[in-house]
N, CA, C and O atoms as a GROMACS GRO file, in nm:
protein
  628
    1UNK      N    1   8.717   7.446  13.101
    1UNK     CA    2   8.659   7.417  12.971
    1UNK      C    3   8.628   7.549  12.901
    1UNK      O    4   8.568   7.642  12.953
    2UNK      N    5   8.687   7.545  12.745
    2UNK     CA    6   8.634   7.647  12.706
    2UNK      C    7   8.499   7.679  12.667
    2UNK      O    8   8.427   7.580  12.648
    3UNK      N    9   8.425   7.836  12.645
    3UNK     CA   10   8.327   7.869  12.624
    3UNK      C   11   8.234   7.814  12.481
    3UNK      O   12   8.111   7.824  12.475
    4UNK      N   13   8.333   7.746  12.354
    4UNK     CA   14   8.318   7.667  12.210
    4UNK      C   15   8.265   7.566  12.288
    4UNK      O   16   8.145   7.542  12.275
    5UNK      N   17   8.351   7.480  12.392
    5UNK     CA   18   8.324   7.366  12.406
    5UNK      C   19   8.220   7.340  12.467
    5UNK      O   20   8.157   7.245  12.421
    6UNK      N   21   8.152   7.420  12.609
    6UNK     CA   22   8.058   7.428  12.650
    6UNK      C   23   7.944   7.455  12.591
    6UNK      O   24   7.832   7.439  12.639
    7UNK      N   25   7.980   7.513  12.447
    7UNK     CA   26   7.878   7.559  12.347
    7UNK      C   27   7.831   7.471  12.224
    7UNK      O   28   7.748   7.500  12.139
    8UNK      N   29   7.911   7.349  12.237
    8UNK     CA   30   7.897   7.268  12.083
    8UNK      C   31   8.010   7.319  11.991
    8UNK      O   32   8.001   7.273  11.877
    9UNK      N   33   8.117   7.403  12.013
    9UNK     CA   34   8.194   7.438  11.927
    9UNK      C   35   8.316   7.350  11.942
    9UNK      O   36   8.332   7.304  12.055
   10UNK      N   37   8.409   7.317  11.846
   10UNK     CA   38   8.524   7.263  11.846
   10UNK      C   39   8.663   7.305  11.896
   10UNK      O   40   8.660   7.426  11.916
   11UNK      N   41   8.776   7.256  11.922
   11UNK     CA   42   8.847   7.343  11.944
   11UNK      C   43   8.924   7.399  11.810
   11UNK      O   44   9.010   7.487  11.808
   12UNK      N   45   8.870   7.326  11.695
   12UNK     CA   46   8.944   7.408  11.581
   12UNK      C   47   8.912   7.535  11.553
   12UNK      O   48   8.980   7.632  11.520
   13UNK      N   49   8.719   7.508  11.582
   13UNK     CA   50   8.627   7.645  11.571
   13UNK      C   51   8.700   7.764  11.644
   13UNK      O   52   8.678   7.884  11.625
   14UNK      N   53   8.799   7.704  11.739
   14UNK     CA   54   8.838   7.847  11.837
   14UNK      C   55   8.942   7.867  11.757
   14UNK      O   56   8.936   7.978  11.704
   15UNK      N   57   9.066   7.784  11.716
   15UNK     CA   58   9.185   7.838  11.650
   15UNK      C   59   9.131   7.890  11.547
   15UNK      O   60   9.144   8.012  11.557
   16UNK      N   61   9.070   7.860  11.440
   16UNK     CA   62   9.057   7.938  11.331
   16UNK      C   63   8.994   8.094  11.366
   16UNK      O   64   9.023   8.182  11.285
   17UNK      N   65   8.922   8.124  11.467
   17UNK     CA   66   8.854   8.262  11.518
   17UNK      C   67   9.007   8.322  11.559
   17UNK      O   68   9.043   8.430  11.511
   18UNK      N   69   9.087   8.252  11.643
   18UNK     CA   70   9.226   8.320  11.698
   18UNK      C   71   9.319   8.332  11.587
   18UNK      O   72   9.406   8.415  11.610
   19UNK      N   73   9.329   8.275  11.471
   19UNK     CA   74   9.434   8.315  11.387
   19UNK      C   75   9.371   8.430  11.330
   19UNK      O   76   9.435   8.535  11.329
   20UNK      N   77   9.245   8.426  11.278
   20UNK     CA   78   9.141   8.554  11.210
   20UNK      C   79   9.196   8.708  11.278
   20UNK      O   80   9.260   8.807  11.240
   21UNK      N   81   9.124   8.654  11.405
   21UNK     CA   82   9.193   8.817  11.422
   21UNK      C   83   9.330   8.858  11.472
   21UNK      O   84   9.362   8.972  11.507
   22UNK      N   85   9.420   8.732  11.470
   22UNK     CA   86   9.513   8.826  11.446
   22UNK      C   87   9.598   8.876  11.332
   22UNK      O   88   9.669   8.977  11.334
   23UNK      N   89   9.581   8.779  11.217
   23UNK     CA   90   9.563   8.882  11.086
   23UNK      C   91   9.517   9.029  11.096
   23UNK      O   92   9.594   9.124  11.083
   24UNK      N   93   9.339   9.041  11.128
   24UNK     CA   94   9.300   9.142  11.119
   24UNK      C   95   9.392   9.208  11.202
   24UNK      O   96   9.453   9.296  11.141
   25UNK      N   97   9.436   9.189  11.378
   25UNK     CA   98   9.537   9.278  11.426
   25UNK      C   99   9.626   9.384  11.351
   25UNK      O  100   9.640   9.504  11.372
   26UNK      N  101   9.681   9.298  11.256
   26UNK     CA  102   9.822   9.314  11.193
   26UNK      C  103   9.795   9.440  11.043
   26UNK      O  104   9.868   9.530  11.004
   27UNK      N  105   9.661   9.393  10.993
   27UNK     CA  106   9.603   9.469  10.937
   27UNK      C  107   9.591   9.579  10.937
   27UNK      O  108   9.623   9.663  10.853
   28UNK      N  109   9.532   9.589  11.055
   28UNK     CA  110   9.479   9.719  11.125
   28UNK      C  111   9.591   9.796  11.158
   28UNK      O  112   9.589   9.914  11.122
   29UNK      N  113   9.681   9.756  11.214
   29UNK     CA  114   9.827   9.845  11.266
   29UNK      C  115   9.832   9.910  11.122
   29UNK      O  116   9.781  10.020  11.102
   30UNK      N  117   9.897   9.838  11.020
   30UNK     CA  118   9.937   9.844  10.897
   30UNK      C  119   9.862   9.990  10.801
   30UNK      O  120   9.914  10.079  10.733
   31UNK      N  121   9.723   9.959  10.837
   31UNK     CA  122   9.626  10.088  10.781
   31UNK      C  123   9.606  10.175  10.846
   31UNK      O  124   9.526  10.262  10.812
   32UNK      N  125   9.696  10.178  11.001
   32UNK     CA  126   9.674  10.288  11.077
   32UNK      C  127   9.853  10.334  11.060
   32UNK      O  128   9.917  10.412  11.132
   33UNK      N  129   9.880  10.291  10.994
   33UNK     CA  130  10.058  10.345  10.966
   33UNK      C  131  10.105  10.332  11.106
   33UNK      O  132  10.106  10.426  11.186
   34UNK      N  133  10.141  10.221  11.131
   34UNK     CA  134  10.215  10.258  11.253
   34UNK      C  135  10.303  10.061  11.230
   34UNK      O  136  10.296   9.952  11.173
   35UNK      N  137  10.369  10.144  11.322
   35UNK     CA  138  10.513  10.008  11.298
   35UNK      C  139  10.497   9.931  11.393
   35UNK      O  140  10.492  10.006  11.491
   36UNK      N  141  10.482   9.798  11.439
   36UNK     CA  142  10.497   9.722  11.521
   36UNK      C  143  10.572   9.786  11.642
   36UNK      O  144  10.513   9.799  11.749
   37UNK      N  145  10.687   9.823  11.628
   37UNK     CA  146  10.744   9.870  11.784
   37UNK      C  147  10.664  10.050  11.801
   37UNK      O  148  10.693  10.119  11.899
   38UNK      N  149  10.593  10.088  11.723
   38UNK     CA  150  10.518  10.163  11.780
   38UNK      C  151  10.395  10.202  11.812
   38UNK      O  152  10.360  10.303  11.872
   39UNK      N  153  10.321  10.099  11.759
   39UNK     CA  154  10.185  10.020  11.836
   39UNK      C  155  10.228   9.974  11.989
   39UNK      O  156  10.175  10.018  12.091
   40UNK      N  157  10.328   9.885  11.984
   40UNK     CA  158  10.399   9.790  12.134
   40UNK      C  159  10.383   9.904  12.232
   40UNK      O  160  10.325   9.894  12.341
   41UNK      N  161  10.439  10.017  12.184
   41UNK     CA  162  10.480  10.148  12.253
   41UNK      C  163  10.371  10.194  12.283
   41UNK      O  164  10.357  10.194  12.405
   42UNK      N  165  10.268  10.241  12.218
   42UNK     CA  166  10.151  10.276  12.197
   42UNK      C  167  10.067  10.227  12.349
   42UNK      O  168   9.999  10.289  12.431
   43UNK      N  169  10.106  10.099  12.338
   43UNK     CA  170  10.028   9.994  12.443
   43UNK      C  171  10.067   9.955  12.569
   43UNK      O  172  10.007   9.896  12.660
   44UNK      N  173  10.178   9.999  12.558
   44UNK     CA  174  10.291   9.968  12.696
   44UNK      C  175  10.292   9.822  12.675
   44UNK      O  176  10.218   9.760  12.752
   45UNK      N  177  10.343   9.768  12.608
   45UNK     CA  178  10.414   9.624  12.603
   45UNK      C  179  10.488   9.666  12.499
   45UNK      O  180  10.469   9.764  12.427
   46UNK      N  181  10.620   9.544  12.495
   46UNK     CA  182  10.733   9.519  12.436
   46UNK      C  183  10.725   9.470  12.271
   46UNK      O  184  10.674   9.361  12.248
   47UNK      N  185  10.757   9.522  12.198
   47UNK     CA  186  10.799   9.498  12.086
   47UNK      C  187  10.755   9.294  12.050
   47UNK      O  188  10.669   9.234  11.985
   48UNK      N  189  10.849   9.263  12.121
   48UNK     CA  190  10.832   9.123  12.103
   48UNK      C  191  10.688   9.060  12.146
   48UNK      O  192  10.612   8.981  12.088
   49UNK      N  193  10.681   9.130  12.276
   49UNK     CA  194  10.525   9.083  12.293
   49UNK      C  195  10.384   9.079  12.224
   49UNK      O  196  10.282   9.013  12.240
   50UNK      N  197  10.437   9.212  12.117
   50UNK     CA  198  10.337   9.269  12.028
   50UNK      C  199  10.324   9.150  11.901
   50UNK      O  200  10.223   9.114  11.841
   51UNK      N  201  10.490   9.098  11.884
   51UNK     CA  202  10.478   9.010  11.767
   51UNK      C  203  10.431   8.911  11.794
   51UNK      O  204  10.386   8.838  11.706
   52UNK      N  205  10.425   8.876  11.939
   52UNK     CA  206  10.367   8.742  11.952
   52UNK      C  207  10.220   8.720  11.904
   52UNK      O  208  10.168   8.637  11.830
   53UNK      N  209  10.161   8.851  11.989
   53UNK     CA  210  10.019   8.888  11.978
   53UNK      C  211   9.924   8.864  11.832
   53UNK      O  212   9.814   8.821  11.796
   54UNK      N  213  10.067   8.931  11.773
   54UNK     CA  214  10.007   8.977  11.632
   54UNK      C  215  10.012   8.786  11.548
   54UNK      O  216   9.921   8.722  11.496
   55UNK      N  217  10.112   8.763  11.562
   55UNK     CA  218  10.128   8.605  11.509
   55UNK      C  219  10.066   8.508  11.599
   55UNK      O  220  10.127   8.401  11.592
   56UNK      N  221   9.981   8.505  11.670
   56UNK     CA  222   9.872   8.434  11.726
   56UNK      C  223   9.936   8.334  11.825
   56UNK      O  224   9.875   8.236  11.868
   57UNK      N  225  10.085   8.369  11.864
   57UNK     CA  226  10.130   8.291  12.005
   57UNK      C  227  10.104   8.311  12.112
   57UNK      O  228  10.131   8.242  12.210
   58UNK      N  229  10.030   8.445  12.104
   58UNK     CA  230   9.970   8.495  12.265
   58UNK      C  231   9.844   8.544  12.238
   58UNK      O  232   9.826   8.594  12.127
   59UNK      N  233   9.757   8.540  12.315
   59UNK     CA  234   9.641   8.581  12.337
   59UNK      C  235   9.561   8.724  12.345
   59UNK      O  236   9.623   8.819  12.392
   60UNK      N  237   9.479   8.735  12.319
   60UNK     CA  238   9.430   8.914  12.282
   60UNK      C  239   9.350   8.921  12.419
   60UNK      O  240   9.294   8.812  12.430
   61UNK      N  241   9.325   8.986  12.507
   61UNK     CA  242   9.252   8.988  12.590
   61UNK      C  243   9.121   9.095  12.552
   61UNK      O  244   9.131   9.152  12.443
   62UNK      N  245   8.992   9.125  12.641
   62UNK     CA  246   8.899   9.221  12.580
   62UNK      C  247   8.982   9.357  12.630
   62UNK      O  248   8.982   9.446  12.544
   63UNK      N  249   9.050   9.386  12.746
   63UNK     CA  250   9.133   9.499  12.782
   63UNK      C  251   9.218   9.531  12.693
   63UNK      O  252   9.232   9.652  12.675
   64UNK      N  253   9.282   9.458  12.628
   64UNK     CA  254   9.386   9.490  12.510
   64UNK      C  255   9.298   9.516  12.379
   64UNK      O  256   9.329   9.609  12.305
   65UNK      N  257   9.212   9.451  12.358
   65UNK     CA  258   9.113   9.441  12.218
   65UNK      C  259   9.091   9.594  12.198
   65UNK      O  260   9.122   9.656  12.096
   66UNK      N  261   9.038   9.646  12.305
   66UNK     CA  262   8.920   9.790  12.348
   66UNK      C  263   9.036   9.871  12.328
   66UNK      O  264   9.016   9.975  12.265
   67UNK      N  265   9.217   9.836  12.390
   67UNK     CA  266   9.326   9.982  12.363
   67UNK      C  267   9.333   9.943  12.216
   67UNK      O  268   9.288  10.037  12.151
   68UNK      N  269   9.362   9.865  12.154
   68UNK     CA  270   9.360   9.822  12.035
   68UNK      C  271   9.282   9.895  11.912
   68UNK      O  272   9.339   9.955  11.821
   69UNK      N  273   9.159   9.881  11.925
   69UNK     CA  274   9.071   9.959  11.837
   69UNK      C  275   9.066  10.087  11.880
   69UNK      O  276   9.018  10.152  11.787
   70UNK      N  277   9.092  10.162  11.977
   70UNK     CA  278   9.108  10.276  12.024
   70UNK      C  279   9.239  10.342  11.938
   70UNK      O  280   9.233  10.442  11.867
   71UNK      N  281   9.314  10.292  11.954
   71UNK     CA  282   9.478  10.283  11.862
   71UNK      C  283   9.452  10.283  11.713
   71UNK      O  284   9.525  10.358  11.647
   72UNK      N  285   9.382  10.228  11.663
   72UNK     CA  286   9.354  10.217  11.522
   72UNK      C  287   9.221  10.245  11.446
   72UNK      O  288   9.172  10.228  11.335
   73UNK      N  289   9.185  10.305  11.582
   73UNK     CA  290   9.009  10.363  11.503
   73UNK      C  291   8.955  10.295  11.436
   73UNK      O  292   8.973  10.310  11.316
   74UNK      N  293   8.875  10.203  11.479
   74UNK     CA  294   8.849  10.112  11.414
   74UNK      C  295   8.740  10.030  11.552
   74UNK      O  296   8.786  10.004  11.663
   75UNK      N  297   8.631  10.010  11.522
   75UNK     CA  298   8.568   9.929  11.664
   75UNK      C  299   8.612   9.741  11.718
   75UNK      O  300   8.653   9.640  11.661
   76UNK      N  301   8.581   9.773  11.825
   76UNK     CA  302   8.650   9.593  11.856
   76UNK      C  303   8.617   9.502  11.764
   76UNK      O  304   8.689   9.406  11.736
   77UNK      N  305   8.491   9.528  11.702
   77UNK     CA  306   8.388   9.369  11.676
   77UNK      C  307   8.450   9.412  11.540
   77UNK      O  308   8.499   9.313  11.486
   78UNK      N  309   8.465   9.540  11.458
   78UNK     CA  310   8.536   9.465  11.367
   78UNK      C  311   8.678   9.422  11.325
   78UNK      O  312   8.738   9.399  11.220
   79UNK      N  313   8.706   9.423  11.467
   79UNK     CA  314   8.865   9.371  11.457
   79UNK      C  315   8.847   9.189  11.509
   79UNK      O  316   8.924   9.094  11.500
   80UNK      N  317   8.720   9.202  11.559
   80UNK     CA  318   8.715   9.059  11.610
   80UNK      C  319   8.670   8.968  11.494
   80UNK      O  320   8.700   8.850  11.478
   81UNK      N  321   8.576   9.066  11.400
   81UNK     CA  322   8.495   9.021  11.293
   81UNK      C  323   8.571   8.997  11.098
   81UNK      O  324   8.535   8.947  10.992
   82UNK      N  325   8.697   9.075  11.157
   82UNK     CA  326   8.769   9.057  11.016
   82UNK      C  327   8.749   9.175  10.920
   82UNK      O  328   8.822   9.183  10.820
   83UNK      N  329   8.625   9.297  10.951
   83UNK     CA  330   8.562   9.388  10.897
   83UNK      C  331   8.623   9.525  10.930
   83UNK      O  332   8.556   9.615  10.982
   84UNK      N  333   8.732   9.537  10.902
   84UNK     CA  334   8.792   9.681  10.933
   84UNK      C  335   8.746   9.775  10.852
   84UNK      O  336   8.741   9.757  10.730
   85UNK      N  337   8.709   9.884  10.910
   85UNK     CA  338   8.636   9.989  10.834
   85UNK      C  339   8.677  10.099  10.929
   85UNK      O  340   8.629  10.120  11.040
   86UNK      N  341   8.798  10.186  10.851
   86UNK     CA  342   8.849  10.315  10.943
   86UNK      C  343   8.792  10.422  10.868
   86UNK      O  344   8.755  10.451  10.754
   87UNK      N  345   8.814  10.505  11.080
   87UNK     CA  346   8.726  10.668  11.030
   87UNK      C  347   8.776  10.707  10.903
   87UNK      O  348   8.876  10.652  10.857
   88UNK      N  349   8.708  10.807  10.834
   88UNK     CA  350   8.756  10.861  10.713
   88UNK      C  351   8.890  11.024  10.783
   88UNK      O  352   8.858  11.114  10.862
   89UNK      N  353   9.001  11.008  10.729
   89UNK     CA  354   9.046  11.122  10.787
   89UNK      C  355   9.010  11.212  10.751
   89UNK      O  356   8.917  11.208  10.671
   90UNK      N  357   9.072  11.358  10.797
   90UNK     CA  358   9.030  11.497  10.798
   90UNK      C  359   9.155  11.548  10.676
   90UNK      O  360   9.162  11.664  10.635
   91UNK      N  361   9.253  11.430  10.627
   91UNK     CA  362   9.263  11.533  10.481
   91UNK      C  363   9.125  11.476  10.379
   91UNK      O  364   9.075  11.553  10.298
   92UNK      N  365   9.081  11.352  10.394
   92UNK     CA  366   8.976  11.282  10.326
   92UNK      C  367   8.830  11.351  10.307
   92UNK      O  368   8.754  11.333  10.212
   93UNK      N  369   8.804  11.444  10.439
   93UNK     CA  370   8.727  11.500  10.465
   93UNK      C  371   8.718  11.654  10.371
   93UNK      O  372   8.629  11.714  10.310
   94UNK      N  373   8.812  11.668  10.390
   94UNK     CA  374   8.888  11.792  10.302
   94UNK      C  375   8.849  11.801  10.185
   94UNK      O  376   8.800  11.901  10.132
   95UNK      N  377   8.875  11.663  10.122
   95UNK     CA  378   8.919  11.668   9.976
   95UNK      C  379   8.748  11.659   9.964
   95UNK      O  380   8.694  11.754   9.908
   96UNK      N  381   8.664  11.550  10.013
   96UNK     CA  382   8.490  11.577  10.056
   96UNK      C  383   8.445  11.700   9.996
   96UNK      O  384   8.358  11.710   9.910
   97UNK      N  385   8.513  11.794  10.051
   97UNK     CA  386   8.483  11.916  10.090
   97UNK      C  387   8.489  11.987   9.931
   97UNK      O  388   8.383  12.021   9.878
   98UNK      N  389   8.608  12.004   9.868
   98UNK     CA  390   8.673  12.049   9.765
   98UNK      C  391   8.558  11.959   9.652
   98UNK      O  392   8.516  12.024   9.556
   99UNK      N  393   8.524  11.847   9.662
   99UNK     CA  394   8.440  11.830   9.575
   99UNK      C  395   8.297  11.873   9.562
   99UNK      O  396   8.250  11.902   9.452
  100UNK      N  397   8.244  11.876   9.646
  100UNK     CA  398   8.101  11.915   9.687
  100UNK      C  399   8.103  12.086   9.654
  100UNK      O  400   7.998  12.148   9.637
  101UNK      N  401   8.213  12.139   9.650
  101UNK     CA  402   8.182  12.282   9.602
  101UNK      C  403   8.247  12.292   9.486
  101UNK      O  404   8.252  12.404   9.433
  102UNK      N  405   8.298  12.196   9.433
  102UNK     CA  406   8.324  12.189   9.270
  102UNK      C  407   8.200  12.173   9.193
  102UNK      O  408   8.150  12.250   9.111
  103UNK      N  409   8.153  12.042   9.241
  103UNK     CA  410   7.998  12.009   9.205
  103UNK      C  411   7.909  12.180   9.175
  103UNK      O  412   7.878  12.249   9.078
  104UNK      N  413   7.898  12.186   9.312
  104UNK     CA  414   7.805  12.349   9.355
  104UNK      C  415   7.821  12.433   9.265
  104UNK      O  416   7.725  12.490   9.213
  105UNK      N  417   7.960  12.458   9.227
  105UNK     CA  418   7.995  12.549   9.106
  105UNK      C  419   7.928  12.552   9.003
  105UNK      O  420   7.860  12.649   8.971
  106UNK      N  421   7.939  12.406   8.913
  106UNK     CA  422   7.882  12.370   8.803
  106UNK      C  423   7.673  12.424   8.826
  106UNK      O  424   7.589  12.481   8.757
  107UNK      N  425   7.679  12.369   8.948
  107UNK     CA  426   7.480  12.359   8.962
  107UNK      C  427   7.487  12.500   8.940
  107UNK      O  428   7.434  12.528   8.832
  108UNK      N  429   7.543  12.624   9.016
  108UNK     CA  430   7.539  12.746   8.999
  108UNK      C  431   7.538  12.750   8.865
  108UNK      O  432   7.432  12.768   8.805
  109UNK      N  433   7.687  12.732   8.784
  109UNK     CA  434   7.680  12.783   8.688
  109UNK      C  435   7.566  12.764   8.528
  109UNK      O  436   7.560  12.834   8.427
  110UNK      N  437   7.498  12.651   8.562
  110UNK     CA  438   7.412  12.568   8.490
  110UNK      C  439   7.294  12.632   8.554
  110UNK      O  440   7.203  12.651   8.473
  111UNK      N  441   7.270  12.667   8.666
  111UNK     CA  442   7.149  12.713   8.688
  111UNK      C  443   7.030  12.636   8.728
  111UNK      O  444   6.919  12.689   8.737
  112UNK      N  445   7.049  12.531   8.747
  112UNK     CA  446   6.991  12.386   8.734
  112UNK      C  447   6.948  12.365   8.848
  112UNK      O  448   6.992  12.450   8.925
  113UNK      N  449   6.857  12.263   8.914
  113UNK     CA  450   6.820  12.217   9.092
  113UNK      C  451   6.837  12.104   9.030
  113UNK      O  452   6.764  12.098   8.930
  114UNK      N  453   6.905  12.008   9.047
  114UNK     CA  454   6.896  11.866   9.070
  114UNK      C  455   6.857  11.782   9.188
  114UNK      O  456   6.884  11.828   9.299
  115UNK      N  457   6.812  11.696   9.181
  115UNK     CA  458   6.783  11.632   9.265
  115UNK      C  459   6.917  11.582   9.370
  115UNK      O  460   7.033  11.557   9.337
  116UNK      N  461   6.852  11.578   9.504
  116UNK     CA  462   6.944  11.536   9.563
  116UNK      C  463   7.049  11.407   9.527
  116UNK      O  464   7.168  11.398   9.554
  117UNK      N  465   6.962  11.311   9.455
  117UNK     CA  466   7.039  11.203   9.402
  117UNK      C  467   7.106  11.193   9.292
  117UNK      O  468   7.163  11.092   9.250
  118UNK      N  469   7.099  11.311   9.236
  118UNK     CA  470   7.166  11.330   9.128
  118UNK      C  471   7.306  11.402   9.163
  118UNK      O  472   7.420  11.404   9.116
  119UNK      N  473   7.251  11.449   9.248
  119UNK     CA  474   7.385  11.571   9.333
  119UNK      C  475   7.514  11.470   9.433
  119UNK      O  476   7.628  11.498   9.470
  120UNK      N  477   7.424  11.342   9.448
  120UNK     CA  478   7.526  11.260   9.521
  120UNK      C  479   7.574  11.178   9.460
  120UNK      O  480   7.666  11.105   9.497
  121UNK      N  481   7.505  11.178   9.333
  121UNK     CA  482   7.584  11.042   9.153
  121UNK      C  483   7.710  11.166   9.160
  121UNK      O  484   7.827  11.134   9.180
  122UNK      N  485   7.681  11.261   9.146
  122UNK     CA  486   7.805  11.377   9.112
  122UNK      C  487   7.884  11.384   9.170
  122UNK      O  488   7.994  11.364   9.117
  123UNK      N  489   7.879  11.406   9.271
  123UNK     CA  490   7.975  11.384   9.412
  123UNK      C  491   8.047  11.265   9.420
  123UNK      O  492   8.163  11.253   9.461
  124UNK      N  493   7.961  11.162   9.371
  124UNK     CA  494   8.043  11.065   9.394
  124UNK      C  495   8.212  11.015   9.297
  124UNK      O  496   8.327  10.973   9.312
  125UNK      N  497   8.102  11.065   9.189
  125UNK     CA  498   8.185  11.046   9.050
  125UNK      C  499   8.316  11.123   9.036
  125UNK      O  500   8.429  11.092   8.997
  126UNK      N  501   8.262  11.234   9.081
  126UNK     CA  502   8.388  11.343   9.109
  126UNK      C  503   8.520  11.337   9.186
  126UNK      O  504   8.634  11.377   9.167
  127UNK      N  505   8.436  11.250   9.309
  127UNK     CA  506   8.542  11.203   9.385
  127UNK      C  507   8.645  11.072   9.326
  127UNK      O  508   8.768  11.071   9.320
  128UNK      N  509   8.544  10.959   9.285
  128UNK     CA  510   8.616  10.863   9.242
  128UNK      C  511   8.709  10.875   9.131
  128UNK      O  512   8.798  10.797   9.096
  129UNK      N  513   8.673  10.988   9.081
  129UNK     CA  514   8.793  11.022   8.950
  129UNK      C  515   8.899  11.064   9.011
  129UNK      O  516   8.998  11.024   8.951
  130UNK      N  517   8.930  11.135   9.115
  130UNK     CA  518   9.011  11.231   9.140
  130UNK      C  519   9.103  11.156   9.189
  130UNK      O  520   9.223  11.160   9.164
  131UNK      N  521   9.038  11.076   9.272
  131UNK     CA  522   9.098  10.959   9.381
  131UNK      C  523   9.196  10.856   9.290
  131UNK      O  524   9.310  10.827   9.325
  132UNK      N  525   9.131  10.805   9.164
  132UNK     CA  526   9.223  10.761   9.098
  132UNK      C  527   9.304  10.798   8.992
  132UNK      O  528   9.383  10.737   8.919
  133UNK      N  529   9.266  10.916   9.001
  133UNK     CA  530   9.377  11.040   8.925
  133UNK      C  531   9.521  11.060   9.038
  133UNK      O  532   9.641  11.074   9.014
  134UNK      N  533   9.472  11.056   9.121
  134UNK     CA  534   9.632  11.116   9.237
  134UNK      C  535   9.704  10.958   9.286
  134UNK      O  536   9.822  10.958   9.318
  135UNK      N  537   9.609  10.799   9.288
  135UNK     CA  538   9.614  10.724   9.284
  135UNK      C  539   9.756  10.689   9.172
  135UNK      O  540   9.872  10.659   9.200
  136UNK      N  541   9.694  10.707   9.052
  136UNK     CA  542   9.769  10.686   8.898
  136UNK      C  543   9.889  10.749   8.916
  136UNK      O  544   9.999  10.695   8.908
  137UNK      N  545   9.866  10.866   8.942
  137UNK     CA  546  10.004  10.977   8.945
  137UNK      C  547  10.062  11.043   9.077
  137UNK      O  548  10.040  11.162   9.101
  138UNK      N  549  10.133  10.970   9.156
  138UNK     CA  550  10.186  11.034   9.266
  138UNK      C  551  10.222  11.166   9.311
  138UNK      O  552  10.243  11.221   9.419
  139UNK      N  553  10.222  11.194   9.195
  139UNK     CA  554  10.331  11.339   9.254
  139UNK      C  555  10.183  11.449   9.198
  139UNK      O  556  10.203  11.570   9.211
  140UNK      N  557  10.089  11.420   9.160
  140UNK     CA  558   9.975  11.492   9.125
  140UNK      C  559   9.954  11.523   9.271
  140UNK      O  560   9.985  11.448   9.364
  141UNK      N  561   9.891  11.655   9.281
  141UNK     CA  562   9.792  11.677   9.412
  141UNK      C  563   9.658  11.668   9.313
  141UNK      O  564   9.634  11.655   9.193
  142UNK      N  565   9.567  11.685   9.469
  142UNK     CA  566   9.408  11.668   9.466
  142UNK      C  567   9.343  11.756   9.406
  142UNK      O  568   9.308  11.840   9.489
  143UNK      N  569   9.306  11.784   9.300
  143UNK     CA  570   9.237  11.896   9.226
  143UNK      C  571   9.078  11.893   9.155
  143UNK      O  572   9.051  11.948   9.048
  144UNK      N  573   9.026  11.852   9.199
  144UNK     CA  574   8.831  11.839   9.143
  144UNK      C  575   8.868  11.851   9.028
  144UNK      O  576   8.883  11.768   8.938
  145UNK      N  577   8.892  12.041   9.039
  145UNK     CA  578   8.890  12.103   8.866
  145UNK      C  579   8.920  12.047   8.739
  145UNK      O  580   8.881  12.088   8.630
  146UNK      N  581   9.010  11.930   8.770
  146UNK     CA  582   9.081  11.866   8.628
  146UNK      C  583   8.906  11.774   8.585
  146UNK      O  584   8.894  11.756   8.463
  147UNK      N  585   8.839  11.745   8.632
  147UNK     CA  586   8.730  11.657   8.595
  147UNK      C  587   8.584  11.814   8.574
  147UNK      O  588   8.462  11.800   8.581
  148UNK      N  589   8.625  11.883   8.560
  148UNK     CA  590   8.461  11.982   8.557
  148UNK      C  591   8.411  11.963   8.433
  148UNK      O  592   8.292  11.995   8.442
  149UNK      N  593   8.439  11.923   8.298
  149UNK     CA  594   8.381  11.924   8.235
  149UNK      C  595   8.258  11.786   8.231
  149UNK      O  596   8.143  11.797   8.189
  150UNK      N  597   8.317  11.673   8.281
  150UNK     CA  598   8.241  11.584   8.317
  150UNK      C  599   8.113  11.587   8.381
  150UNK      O  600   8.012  11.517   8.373
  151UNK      N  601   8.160  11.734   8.471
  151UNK     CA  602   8.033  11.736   8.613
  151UNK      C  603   7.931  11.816   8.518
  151UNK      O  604   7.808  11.812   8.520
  152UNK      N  605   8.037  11.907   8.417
  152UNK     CA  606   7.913  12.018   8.370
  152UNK      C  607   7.847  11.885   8.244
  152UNK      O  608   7.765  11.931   8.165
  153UNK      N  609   7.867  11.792   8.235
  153UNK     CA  610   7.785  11.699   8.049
  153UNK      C  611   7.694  11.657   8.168
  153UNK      O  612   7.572  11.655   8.151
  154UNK      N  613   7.766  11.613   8.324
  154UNK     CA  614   7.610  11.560   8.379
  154UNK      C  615   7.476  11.662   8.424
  154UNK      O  616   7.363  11.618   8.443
  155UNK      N  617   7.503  11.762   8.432
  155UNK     CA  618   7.426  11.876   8.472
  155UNK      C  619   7.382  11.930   8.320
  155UNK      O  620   7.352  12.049   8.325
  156UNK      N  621   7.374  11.885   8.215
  156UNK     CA  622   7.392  11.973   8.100
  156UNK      C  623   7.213  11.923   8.092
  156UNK      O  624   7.156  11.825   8.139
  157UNK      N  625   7.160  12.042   8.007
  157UNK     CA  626   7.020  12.041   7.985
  157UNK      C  627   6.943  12.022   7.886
  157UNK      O  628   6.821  12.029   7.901
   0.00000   0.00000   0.00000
């Protein structure tokens, strides 16, 4: 008997939890760039076995779950939970980086102490422009600088 049933749960309650994550599965591969036969690979199982997995004809075990989120950075529960939320990478981190001393520039050059929360409205803003500046235009790289006049009207006195 399953653990739903012993619990008051249905057995639909269980299929609908088993199709869930393996969407999220499939998800997750997908945002971790990697191709079905090289996740399979990844895992030491077969290509086909992976599709089964992923299309909810075979079963996820917690041993597979744990290489799984390990594989896609990403923790079990929210692969179990539908809530994928991956590390931020280290060009992401980068670009972090490139803004927060764009920002710095402006505070220097303004002369100004803002508040910390004002310093993280900036940061933020800075980023979200940029993001959908290289977003908009592909072949753009990542450049803060195209947005400084923005940072300097919010710092302005």
């Amino acid at each position: 008997m399953s653990y739903d049933k012993c619990n008051g749960g249905s057995e639909l309650d269980g299929e609908i939890n088993a199709v869930a994550i393996h969407q999220t599965l499939k998800q997750a591969r997908e945002q971790a760039g990697l191709t079905l036969e090289k996740a399979a690979d990844c895992i030491g199982i077969s290509g086909a076995s992976f599709s089964r997995m992923e299309n909810g004809l075979s079963k996820v075990t917690m041993d597979r779950l744990e290489v799984l989120s390990a594989l896609y950075e990403v923790s079990a529960s929210a692969l179990v939970e539908g809530s994928i939320v991956t590390k931020p990478s280290t060009i992401d981190i980068d670009r972090l980086k490139l803004v927060v001393e764009a920002v710095q520039q402006v505070v220097n050059e303004r002369k100004v102490h803002p508040s910390p929360e004002k310093m993280a409205m900036a940061v933020a803003e800075l980023y979200r422009l940029e993001i959908t500046h290289i977003v908009n235009d592909v072949t753009a790289v990542f450049n803060p600088s195209r947005h400084m006049e923005i940072v300097r009207t919010m710092f302005s006195i």
